[in-house]
C-alpha positions as CSV (number, residue, x, y, z in Angstrom):
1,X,-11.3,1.7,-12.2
2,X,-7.6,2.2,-11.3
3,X,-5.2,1.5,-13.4
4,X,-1.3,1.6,-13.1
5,X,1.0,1.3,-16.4
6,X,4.7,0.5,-16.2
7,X,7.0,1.4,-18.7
8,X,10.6,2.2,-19.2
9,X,12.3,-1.7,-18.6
10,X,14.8,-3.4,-20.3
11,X,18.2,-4.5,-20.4
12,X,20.9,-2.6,-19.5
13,X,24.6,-2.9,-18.8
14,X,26.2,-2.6,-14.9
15,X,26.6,1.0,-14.5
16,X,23.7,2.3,-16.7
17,X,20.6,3.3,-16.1
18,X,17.0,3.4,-16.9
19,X,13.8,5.5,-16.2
20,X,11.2,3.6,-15.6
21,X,7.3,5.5,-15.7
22,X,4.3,4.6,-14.0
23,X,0.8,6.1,-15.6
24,X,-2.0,6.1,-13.1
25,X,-5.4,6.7,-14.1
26,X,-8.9,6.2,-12.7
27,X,-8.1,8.1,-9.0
28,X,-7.4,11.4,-7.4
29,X,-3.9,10.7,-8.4
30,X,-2.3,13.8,-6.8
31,X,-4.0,13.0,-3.4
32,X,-2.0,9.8,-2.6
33,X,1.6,9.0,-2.0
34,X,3.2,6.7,-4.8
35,X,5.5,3.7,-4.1
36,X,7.9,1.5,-6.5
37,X,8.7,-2.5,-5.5
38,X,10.7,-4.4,-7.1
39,X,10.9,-8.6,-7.2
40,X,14.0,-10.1,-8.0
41,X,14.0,-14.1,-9.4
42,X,13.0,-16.3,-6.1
43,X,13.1,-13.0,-3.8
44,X,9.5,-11.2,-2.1
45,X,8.6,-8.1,-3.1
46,X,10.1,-5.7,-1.7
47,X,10.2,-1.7,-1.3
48,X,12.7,0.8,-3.4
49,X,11.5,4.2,-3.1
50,X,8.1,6.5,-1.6
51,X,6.9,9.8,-2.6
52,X,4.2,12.0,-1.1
53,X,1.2,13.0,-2.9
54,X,3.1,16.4,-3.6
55,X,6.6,15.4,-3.9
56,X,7.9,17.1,-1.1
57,X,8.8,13.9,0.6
58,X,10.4,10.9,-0.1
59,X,11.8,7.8,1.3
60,X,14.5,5.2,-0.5
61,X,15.6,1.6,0.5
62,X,19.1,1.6,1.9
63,X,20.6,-1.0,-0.9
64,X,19.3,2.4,-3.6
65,X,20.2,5.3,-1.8
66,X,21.8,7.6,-3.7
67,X,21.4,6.2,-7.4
68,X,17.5,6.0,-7.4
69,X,15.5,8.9,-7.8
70,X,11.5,9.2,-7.4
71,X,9.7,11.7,-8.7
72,X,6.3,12.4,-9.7
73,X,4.1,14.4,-12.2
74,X,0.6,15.6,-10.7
75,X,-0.3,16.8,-13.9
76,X,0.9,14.0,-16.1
77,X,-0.6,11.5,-13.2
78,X,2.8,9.7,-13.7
79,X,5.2,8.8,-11.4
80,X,8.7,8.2,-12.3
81,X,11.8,6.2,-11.1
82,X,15.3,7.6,-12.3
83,X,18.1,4.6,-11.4
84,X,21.6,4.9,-12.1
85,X,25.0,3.1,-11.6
86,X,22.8,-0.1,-12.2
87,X,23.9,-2.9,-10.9
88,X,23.3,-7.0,-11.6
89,X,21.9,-7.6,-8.3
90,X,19.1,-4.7,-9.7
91,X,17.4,-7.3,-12.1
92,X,13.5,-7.6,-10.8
93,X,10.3,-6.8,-12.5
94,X,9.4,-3.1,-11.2
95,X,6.0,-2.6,-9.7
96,X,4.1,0.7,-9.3
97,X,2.0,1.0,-6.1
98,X,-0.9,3.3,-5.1
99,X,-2.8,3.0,-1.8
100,X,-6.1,4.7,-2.5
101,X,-8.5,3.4,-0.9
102,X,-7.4,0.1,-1.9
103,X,-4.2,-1.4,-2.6
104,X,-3.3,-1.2,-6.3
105,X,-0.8,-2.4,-8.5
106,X,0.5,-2.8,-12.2
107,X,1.6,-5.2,-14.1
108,X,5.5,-4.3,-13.5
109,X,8.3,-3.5,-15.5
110,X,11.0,-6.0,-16.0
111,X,14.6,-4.6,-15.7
112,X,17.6,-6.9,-16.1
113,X,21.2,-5.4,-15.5
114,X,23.8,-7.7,-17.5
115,X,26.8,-7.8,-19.5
């Protein structure tokens, strides 16, 4: 069956980072685009970053432009989110998504950005 592993949260100070790692297993994994979510405290989940099932294109919210990077691993089947310059308002649990032929999802990562 599908399953997606997040890894790489924790706590972090404003203006660090963290790479969080999403291991995907029971599906074609380099056939389908890759997505990260993130839900903050009392917020709906809600979309960071998109990459295609090669890694040739990808897509970023507006509020991460620029200090999020996705990137992916066909032959790892991991996908990866690189965020930098961190910043409070970034605290959420961090969800890997795959739509293959069914909407699928981990557990999430929580990352919490404090001094």
């Amino acid at each position: 069956q599908v399953q997606l592993v997040e890894s790489g949260g924790g706590l972090v100070q404003p203006g660090g980072s963290l790479r969080l790692s999403c291991a995907a297993s029971g599906f074609t994994f380099s056939s389908y685009a890759m997505r990260w979510y993130r839900q903050a405290p009392g917020k709906e989940r809600e979309l960071v970053a998109a990459i295609s099932s090669a890694g040739t294109m990808r897509n970023y919210a507006g509020f991460v432009k620029g200090r999020f990077t996705i990137s992916r691993d066909n032959a790892k089947n991991t996908v990866y989110l690189q965020m930098n310059s961190l910043k409070p308002e970034d605290t959420a649990v961090f969800y890997c998504n795959a739509n293959a032929k069914g909407d699928y999802w981990g557990l999430g990562t929580l990352v919490t950005v404090s001094s």
